[in-house]
C-alpha positions in Angstrom: -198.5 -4.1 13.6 -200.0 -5.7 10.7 -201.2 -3.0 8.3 -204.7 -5.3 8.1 -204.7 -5.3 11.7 -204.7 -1.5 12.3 -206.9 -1.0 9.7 -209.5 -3.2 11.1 -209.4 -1.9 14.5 -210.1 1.4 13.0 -212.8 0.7 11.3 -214.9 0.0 14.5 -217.3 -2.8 13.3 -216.8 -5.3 10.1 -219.0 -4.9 7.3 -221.6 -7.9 7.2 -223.0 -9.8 4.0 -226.1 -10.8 3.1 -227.5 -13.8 1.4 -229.7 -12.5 -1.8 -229.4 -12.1 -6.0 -227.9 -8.8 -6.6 -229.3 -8.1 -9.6 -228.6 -4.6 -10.3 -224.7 -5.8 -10.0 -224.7 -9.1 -12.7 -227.5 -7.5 -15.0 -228.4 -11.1 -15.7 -224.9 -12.1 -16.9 -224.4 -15.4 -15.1 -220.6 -16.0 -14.0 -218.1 -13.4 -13.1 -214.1 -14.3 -13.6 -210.9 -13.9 -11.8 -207.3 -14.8 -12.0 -206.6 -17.0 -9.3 -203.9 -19.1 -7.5 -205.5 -22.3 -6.4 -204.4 -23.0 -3.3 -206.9 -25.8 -1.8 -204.0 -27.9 -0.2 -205.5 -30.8 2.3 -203.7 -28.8 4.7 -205.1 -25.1 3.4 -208.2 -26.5 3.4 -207.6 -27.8 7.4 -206.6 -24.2 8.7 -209.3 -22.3 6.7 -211.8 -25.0 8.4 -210.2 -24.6 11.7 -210.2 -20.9 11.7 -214.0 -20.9 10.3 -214.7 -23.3 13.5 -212.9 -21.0 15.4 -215.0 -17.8 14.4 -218.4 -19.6 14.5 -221.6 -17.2 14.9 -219.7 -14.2 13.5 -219.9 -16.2 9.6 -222.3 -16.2 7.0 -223.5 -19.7 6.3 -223.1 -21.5 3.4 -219.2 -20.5 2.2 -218.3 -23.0 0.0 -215.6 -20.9 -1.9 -212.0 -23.2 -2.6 -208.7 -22.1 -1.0 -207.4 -19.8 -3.6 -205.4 -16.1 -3.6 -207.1 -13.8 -6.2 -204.3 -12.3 -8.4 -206.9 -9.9 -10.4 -210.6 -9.6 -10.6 -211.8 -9.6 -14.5 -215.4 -9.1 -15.3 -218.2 -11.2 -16.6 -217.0 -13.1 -19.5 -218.5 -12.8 -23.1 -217.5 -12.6 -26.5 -219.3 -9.3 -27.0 -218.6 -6.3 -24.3 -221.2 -3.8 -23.8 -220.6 -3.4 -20.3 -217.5 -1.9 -18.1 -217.3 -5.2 -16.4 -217.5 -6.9 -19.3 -214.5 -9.2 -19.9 -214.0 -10.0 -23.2 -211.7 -11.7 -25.8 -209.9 -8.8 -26.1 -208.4 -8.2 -22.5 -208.2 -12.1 -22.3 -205.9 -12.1 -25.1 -204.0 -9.2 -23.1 -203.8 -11.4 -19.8 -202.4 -14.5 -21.6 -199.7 -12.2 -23.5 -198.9 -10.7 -20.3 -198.1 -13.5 -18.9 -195.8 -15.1 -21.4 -194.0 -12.4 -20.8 -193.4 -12.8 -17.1 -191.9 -16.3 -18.4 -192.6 -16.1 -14.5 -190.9 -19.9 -12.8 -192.7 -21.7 -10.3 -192.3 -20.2 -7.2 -193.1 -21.1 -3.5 -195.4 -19.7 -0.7 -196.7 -19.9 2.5 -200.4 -19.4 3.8 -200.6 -19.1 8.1 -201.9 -16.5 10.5 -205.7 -15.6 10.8 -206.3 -11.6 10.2 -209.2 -9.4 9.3 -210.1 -7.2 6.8 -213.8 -5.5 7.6 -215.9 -8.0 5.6 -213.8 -11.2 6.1 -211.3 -12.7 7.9 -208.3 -14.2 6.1 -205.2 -16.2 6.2 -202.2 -14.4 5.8 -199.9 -15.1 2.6 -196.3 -14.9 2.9 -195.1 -14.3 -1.3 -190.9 -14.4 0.1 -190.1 -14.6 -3.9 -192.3 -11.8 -4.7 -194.2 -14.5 -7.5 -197.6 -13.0 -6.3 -197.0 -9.4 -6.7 -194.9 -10.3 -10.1 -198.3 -11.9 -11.0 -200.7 -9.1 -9.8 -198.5 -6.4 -11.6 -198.6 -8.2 -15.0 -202.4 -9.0 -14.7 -203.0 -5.1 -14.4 -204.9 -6.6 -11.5 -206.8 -3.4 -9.1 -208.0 -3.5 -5.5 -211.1 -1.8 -4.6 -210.3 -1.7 -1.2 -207.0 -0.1 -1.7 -203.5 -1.6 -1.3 -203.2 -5.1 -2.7 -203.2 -7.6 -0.2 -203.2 -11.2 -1.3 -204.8 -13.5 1.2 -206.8 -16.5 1.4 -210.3 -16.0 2.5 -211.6 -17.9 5.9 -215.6 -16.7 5.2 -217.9 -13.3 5.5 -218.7 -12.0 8.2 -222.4 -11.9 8.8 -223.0 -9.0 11.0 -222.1 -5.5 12.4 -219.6 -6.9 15.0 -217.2 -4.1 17.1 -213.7 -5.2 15.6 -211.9 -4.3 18.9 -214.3 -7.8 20.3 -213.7 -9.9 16.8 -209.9 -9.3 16.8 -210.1 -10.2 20.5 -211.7 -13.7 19.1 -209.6 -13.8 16.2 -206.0 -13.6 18.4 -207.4 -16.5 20.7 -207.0 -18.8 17.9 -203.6 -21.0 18.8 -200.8 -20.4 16.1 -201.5 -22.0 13.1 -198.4 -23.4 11.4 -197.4 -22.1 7.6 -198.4 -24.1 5.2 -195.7 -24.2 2.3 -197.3 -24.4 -0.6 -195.6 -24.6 -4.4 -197.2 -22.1 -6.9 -197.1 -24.1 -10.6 -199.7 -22.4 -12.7 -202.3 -19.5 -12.4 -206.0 -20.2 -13.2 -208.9 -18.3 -14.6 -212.0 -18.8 -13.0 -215.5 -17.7 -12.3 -218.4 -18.1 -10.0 -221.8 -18.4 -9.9 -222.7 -14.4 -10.3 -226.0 -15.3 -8.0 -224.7 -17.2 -5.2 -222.3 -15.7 -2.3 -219.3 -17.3 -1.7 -220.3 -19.5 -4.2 -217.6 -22.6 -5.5 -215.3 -21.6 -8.1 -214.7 -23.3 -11.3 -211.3 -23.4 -12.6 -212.0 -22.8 -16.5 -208.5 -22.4 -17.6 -204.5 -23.4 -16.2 -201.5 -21.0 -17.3 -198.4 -23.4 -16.3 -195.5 -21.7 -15.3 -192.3 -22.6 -16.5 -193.9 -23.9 -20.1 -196.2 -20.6 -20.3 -199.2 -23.4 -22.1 -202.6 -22.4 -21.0 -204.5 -25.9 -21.3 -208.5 -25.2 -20.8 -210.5 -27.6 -17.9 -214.0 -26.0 -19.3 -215.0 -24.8 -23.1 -213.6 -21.2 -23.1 -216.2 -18.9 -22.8 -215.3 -16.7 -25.6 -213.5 -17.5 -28.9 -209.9 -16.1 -28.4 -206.7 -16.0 -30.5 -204.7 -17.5 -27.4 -206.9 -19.7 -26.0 -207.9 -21.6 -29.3 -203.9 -22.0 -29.9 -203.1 -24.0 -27.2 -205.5 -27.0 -25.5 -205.3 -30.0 -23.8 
């Protein structure tokens, strides 16, 4: 059994979301940051739709996140940290470094079968090269839920369902074939820190194989790596 699988039947009923500001979370800050794989294939972006089709009334409207496998969650950006969560110039400067020294090549993957964890159901991520964990390790990246799991997120569940019915639902769905898809850099991101399953912006590409980090959006710090090398 899949460990996700047993853990969700245990659980007894998913967790649901809510759609609101959470306020006494962002303290006003406005984007929070990750290090992501962007993974919005036309065909990742076909199973994630079928399997949200397939799971219809058990979602949370209005997910409008892209296809991507977080590799470590960072903080609210700013050039001056006050807060824990705070992700600043410093620990950017530590990610970048980190990776350089990976020299990690580009690597392949593939993204198929629909799963659960308690507050959203997922596509499973096959990492046969072991690039993904490679990438987590060197990120220093944590899980809050426990054990590191990368996945692609279908949507959030939007109420107290029993998970013995939804995995019922979830195992109806037909196969859904692997999707194969090449890893060739890792992006920094953020969201909108008020919207749920807000869209992410890509703010930043590390390219494996050349290790350059070329900026899509002005950096939201100054930093020592990421003034060094544009385009």
């Amino acid at each position: 059994m899949h460990p996700s699988r047993e853990a969700f039947l245990q659980a007894g009923h998913t967790l649901p979301n809510v759609r609101r500001d959470f306020p006494e979370w962002h303290l006003g800050r406005p984007h929070y940051a990750l290090w992501a794989l962007d993974v919005e294939t036309p065909a990742v972006a076909a199973a994630v739709a079928r399997a949200a089709m397939h799971l219809d009334g058990l979602l949370l409207d209005g997910y409008n996140r892209q296809a991507h496998i977080t590799l470590a969650l960072c903080g609210f950006p700013t050039a001056t940290p006050r807060h824990p969560d705070d992700y600043g110039p410093a620990r950017f400067d530590a990610h970048c470094q980190a990776l350089q020294a990976l020299a990690l090549k580009p690597f392949e993957i593939d993204i198929g079968a629909l799963a659960s964890f308690t507050s959203a159901p997922f596509l499973q991520v096959d990492d046969p090269d072991g690039g993904i964990a490679r990438l987590h390790q060197a990120l220093g990246g944590d899980h809050p839920g426990g054990r590191y799991l990368p996945h692609t997120t279908v949507g959030l569940y939007a109420g107290n369902w029993p998970t013995d019915q939804v995995q019922q639902r979830l195992d109806a769905l037909p196969d859904l074939p692997p999707q194969r898809c090449r890893v060739e850099r890792v992006s920094l991101m953020h969201y909108t820190a008020t919207e749920i399953g807000g869209p992410l912006t890509i703010l930043a590409d590390h390219e494996l194989g050349s290790g350059r980090l070329r900026w899509r959006a002005p950096p939201p710090f100054p930093s020592a790596s990421g003034s060094a090398i544009g385009g």
